[in-house]
C-alpha positions as CSV (number, residue, x, y, z in Angstrom):
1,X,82.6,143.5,172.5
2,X,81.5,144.6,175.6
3,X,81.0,148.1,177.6
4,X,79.7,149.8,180.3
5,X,77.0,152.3,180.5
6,X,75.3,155.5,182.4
7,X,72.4,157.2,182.2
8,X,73.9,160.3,179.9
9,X,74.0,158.9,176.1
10,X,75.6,160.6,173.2
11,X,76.1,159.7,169.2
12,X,78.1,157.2,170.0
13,X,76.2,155.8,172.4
14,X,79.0,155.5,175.1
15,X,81.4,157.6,176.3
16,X,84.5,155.8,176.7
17,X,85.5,152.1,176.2
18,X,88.8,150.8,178.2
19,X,89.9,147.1,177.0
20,X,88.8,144.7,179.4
21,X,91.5,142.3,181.0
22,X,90.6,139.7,178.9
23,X,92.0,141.8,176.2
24,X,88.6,143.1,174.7
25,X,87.1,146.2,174.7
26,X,83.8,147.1,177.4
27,X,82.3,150.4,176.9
28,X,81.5,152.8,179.6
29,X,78.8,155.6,179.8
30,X,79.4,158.3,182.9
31,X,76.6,158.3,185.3
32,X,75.1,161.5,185.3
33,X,75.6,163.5,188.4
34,X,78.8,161.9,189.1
35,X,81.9,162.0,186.8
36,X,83.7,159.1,188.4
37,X,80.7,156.4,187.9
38,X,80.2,155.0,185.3
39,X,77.4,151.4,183.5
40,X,77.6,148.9,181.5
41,X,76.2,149.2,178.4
42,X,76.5,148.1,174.4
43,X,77.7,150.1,171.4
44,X,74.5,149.6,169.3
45,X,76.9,150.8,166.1
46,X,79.1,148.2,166.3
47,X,79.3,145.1,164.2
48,X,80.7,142.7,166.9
49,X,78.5,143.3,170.2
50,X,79.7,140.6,173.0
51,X,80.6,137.9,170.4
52,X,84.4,137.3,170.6
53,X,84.6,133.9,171.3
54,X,84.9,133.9,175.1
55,X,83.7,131.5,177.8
56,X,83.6,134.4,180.4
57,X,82.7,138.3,180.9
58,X,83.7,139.6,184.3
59,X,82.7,143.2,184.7
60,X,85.7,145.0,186.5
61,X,84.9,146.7,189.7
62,X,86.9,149.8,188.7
63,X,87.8,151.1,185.4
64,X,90.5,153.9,184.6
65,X,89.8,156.7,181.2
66,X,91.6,159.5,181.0
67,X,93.9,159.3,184.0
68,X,90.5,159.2,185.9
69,X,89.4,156.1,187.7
70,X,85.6,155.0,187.8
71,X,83.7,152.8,189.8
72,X,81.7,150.4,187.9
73,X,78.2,151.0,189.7
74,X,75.7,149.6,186.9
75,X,74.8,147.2,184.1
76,X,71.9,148.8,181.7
77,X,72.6,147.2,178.3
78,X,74.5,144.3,178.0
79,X,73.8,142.5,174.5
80,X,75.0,139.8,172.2
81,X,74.1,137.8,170.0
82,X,75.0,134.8,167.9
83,X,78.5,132.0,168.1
84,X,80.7,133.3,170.4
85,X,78.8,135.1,172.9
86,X,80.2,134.8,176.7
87,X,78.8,131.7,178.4
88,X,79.5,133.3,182.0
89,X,79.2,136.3,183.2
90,X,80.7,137.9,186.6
91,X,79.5,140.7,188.6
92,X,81.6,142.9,190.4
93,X,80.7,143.9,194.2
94,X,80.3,147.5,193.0
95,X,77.3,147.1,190.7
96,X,74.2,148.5,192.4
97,X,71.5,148.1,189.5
98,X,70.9,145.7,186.7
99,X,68.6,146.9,183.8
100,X,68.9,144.9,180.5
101,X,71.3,141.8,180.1
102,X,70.7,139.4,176.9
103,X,73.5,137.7,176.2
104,X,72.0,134.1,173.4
105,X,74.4,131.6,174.7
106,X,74.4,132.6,178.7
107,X,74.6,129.3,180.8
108,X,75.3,131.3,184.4
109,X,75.6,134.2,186.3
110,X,78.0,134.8,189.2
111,X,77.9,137.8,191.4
112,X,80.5,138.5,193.9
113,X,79.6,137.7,197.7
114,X,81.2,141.0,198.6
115,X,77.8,142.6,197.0
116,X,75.3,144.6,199.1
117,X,72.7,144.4,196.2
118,X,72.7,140.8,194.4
119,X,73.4,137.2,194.3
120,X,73.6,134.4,192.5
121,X,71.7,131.0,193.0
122,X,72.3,128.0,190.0
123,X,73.5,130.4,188.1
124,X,70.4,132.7,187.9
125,X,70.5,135.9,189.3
126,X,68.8,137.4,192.0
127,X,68.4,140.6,194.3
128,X,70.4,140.1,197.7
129,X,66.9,139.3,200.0
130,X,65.8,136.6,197.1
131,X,63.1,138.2,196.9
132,X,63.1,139.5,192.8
133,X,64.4,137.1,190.2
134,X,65.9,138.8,187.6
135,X,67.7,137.3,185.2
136,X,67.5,133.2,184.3
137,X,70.5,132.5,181.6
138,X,68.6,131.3,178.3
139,X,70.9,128.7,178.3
140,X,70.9,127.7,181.4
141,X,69.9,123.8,180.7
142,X,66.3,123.9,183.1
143,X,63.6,122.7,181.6
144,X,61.4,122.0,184.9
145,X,62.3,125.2,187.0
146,X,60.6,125.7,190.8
147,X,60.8,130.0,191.4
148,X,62.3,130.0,195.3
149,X,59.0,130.8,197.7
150,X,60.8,133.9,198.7
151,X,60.5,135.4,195.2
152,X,57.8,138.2,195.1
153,X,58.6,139.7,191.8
154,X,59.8,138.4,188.2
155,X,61.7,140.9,186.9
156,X,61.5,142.9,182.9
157,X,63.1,140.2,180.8
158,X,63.7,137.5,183.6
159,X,63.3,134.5,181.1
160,X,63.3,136.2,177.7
161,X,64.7,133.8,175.0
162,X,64.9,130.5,177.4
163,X,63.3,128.6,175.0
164,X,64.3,125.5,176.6
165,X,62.2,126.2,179.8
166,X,59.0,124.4,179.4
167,X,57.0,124.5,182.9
168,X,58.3,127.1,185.3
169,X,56.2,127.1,188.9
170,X,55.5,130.3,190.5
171,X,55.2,131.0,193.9
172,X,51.6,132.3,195.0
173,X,53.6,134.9,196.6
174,X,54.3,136.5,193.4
175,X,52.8,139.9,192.5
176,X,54.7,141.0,189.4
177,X,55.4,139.9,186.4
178,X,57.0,142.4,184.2
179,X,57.8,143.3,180.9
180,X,59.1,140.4,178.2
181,X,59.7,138.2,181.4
182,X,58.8,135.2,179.3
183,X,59.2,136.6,175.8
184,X,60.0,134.2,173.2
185,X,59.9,131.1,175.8
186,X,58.3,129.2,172.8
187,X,58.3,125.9,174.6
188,X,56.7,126.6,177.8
189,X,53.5,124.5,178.0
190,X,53.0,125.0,181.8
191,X,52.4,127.6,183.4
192,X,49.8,128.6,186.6
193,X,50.1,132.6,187.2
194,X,50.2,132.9,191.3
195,X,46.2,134.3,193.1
196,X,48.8,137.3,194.5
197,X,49.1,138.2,190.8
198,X,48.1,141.8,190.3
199,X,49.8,143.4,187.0
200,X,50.8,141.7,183.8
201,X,53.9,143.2,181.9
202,X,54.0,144.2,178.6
203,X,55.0,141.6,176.6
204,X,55.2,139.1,179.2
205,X,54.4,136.2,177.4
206,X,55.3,137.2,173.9
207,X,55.5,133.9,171.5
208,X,54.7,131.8,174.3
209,X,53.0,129.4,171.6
210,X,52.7,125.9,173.8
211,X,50.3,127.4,176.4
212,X,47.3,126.2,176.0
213,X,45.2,128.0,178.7
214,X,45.2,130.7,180.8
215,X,43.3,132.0,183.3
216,X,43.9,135.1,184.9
217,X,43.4,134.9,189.0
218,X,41.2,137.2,191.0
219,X,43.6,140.3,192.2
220,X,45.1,141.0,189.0
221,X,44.4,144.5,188.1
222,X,46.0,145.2,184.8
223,X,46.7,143.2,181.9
224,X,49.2,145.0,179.8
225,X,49.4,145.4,175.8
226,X,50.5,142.8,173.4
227,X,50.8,140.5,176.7
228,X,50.1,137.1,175.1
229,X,50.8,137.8,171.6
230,X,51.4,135.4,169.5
231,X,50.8,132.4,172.0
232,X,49.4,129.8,168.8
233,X,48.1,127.0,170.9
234,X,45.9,129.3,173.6
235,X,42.9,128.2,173.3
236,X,40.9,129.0,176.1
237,X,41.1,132.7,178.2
238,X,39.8,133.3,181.7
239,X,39.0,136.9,183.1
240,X,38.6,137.8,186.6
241,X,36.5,140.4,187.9
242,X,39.3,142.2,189.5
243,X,40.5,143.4,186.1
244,X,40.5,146.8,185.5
245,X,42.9,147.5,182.2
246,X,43.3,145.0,179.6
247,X,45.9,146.9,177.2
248,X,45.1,146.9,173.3
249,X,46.9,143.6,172.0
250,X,46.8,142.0,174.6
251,X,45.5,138.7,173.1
252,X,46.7,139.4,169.6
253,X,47.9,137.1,166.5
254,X,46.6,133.8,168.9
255,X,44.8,131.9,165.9
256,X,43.8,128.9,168.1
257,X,41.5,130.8,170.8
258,X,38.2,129.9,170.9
259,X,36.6,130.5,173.7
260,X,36.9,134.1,176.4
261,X,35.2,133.8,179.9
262,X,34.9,136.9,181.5
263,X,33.7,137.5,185.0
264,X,34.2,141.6,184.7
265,X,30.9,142.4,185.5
266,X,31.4,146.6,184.2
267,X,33.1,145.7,181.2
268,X,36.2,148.5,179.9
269,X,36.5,149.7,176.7
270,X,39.3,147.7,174.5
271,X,41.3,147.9,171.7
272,X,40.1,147.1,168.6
273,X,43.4,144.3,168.5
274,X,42.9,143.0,171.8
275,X,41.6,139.9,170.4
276,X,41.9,140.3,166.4
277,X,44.8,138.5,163.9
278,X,47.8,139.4,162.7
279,X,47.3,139.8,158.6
280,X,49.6,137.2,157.9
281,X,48.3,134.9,160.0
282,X,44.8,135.5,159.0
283,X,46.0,135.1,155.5
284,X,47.3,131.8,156.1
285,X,44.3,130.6,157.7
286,X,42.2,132.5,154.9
287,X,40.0,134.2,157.7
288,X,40.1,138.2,157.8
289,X,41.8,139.6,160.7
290,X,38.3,140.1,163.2
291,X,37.6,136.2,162.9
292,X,37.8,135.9,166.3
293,X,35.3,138.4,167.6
294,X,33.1,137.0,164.7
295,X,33.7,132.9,165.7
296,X,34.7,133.0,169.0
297,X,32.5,132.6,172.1
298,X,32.5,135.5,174.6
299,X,31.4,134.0,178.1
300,X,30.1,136.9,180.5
301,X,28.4,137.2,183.9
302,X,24.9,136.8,183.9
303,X,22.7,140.2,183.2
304,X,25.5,141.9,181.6
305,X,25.5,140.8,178.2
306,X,24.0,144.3,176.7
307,X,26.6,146.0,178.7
308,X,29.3,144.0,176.7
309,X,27.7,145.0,173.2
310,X,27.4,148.4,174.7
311,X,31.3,148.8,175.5
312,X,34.0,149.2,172.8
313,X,35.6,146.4,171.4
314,X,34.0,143.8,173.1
315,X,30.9,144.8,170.7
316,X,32.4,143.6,168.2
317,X,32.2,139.5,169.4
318,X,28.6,138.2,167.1
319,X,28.8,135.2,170.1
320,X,28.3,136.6,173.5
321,X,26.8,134.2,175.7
322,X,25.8,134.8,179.6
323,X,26.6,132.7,182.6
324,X,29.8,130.7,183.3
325,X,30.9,127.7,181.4
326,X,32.5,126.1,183.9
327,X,29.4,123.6,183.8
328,X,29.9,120.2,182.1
329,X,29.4,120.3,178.2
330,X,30.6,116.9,177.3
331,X,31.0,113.5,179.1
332,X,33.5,111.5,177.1
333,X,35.0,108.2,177.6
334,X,37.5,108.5,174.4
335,X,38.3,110.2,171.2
336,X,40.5,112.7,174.0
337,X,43.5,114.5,172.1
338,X,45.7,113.4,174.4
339,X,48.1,116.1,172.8
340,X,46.3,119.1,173.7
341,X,44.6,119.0,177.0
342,X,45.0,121.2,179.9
343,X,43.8,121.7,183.5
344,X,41.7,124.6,184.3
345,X,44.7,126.0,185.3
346,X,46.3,125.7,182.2
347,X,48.7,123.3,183.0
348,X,49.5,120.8,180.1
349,X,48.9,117.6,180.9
350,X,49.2,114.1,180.2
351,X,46.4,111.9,178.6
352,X,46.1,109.0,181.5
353,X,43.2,111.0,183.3
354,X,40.3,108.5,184.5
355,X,38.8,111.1,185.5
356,X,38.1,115.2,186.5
357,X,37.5,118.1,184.8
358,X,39.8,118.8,181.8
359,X,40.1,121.3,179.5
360,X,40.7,120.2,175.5
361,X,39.7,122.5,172.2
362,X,38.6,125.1,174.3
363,X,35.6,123.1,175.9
364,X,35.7,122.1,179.5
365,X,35.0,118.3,179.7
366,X,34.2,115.8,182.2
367,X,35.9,112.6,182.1
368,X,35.0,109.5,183.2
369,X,36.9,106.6,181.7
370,X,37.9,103.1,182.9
């Protein structure tokens, strides 16, 4: 089932819901401020949300209630989940915003070329300028995806649930990366955030559990909570000066980090979580939930090490060591994991190196091999 939503909800959670031409019901919320606009939306009461066996959703331009007729101006909740959910879904000319679409078996998007505000490239949905990517279908069949150079911003949700996408290359261009952009994109192993970079979404990289490294370029500001929970291979973290905000969770439940270099030379107070285990994980592992602050190694810029066990949470790390890491620990011919290594970008690579600087279980290492 399907339906359009506004900005005014009630107990139902839509106002009105007109039968589609397909021959299944959309519901419709009024925009408030105007009785003859209306959005797309979901009734979250309903047993059947978007899952009638369809191929296709095309949102109607105009819909008619009442003997009134409404002009279909926004999509805010569109969701379904499970066997039969639409695997194409059209966009009107009328629609002039786009909040929340998640439809689980989504291949591709088309929007109509008559539209002032949005288009449609490969089936992934952009603004009109190409200059915000908003929505990439989780089904969608990429597994390699290049971001367009126009893009400046990815948008809340942009890759949520495309868990087939495993390296995705951003443009240096890019800004913004919003909230759940790449929740739940459990295969992506490669992934370089762009040095425009300046906030972090919420959520952004929620269960993102190939990456193995991260490091977090020089004009990033913020990093916002529960960022890169969950991410179960991240081994190795990298902190610019330029941060400011690093929300509480940011780095939480990630059992396999080892090692955090930080280059904030006035360090911010964090939340306890920022860095701690889930319960269940640390259960599994048979760890209490602070083993990281108590094993891992906290690298920080020289002379500011008592300013770190000054400054709530980052106290609480019993390894705090000063100066950058980024100096050889190990020259290694063999005996590489060739499963788990890394650039210092965090890119995922293969295990043919001869030679460079690598990074593998969390240690930065210098290879040279025949």
């Amino acid at each position: 089932m399907f339906s359009v939503l506004c900005s005014i909800q009630n107990a139902k959670g839509y106002d009105f819901s007109v039968t589609n031409s397909d021959g299944y019901p959309i519901w419709y919320n009024i925009v408030e401020g105007d009785h003859y606009m209306c959005a797309v939306t979901t009734d979250m009461n309903a047993t059947v949300q978007y899952t009638r066996y369809i191929d296709s959703l095309r949102i109607p331009e105009y819909v008619t209630y009442d003997s009134k007729t409404y002009t279909v101006v926004k999509i805010d909740t569109l969701i379904g989940m499970g066997e039969g959910c639409p695997k194409y879904l059209e966009i009107p000319y009328t629609v002039k915003s786009v909040n929340y679409i998640y439809l689980s078996s989504l291949e591709s998007i088309k929007v109509s070329p008559s539209n002032a505000y949005f288009m449609s490239k490969n089936g992934i949905l952009y603004n009109k300028k190409q200059t915000e990517l908003i929505k990439c279908p989780p089904v969608c069949g990429i597994s390699r995806f290049v971001i367009p150079s126009t893009v400046k911003s990815i948008s809340n949700y942009a890759f949520a649930h495309c868990s087939g996408m495993r390296r995705v290359k951003i443009p240096d261009e890019v800004t913004y990366i919003g909230k759940e952009a790449f929740y739940q994109c459990s295969y992506l192993d490669s992934l370089v955030l762009p040095t425009a970079l300046t906030t972090i979404g919420t959520k952004a990289f929620w269960d993102c559990n190939e990456l193995g490294a991260i490091k977090i370029p020089e004009n990033v500001v913020s990093i916002s909570s529960r960022a890169f929970v969950g991410c179960d291979f991240l081994n190795t973290v990298e902190i610019s000066n330029s941060v400011q905000e690093i929300g509480d969770s940011a780095f939480f439940d990630c059992p396999s980090l080892k090692t955090i270099i930080s280059h904030i030379e006035s360090p911010m107070e964090i939340g306890k979580r920022t860095f701690q285990l889930r319960q269940s994980t640390a259960s599994n592992k048979g760890v209490t939930v602070n083993c990281i602050y108590n094993t891992d190694t906290l690298y920080v810029p020289k002379g500011t090490s008592d300013l770190y066990k000054a400054t709530e949470y980052w106290s609480l790390f019993k390894k705090i060591v000063e100066g950058d890491p980024t100096a050889v620990k190990e020259i290694k011919a063999n005996k590489i994991n060739d499963n788990n290594i890394y650039d210092l970008s965090g890119r995922k690579i293969l295990g043919d190196e001869k030679r460079g600087i690598i990074v593998t279980g969390g240690k930065k290492i210098l290879l040279d091999r025949e």
